[in-house]
C-alpha positions as CSV (number, residue, x, y, z in Angstrom):
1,X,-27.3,-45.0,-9.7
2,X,-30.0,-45.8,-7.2
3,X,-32.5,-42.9,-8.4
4,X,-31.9,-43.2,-12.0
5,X,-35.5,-44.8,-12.4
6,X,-37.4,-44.9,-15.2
7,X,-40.7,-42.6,-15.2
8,X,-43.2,-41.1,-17.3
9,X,-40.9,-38.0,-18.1
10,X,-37.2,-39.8,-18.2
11,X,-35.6,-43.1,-19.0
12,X,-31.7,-43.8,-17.8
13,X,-29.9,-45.8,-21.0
14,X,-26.9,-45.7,-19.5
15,X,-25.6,-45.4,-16.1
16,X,-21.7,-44.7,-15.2
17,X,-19.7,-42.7,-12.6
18,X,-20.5,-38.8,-13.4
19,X,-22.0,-39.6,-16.5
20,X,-25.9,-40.7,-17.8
21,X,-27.6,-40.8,-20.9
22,X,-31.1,-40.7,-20.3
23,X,-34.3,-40.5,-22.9
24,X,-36.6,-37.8,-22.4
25,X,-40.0,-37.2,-23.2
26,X,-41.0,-34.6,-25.2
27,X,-37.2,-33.8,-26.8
28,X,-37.6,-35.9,-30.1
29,X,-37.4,-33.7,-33.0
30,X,-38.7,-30.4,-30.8
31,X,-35.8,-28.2,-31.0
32,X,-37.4,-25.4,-28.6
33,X,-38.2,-28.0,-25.9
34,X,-34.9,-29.2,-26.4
35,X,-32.7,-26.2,-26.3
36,X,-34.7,-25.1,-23.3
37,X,-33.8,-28.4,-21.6
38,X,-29.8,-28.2,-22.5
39,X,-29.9,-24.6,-20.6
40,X,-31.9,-25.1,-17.8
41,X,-29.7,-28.4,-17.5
42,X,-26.3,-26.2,-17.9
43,X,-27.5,-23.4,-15.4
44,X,-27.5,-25.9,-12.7
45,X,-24.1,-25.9,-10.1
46,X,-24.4,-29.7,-10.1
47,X,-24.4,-30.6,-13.7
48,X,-20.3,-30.3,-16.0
49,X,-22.5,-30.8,-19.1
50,X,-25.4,-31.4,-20.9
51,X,-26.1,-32.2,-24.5
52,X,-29.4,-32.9,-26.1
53,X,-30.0,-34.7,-29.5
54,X,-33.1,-33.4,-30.8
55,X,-33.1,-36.5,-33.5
56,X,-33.2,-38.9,-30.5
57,X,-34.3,-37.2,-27.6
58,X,-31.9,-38.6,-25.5
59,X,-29.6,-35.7,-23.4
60,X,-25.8,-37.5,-21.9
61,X,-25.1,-35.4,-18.9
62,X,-21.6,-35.1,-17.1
63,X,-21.2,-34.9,-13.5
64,X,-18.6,-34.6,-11.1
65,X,-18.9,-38.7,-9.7
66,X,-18.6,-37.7,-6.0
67,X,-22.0,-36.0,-6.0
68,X,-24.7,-38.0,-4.7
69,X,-26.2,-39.7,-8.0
70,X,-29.9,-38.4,-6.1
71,X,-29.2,-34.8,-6.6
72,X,-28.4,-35.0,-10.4
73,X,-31.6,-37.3,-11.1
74,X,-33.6,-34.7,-9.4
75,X,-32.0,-32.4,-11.3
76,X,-32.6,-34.1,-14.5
77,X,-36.2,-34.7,-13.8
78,X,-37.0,-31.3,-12.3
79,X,-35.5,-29.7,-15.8
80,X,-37.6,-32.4,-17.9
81,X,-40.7,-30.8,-16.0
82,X,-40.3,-27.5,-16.7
């Protein structure tokens, strides 16, 4: 996944077709932040699922593999800026 970068905001752990695991800033142990995250994530056309642990901060979201791996790491970051 070329954009799955790590920045300031997010941090790919793991990196396979449709699916990424990535650690967020901001998530650990802040359940609003968190929850606000999962839906912003799960409003988007592009994203099958999302599903935040608030103990780790790490969110795995599901993607249809065909999609260009760009458009769900913008996705992904634009969500984590919110």
């Amino acid at each position: 996944m070329a954009e799955a970068v790590a920045d300031d905001i997010l941090t790919p752990l793991s990196v396979l077709p449709g699916r990424v695991r990535w650690r967020v800033a901001g998530l650990r142990s802040n359940v609003a932040a968190a929850a606000l995250f999962e839906s912003l994530l799960a409003a988007s056309d592009w994203i099958q699922s999302a599903v935040v642990n608030v103990v780790t901060g790490r969110v795995l979201v599901h993607f249809d593999p065909e999609l260009p791996p760009e458009i769900i790491a913008s996705t992904v970051r634009g969500a984590a800026r919110s």
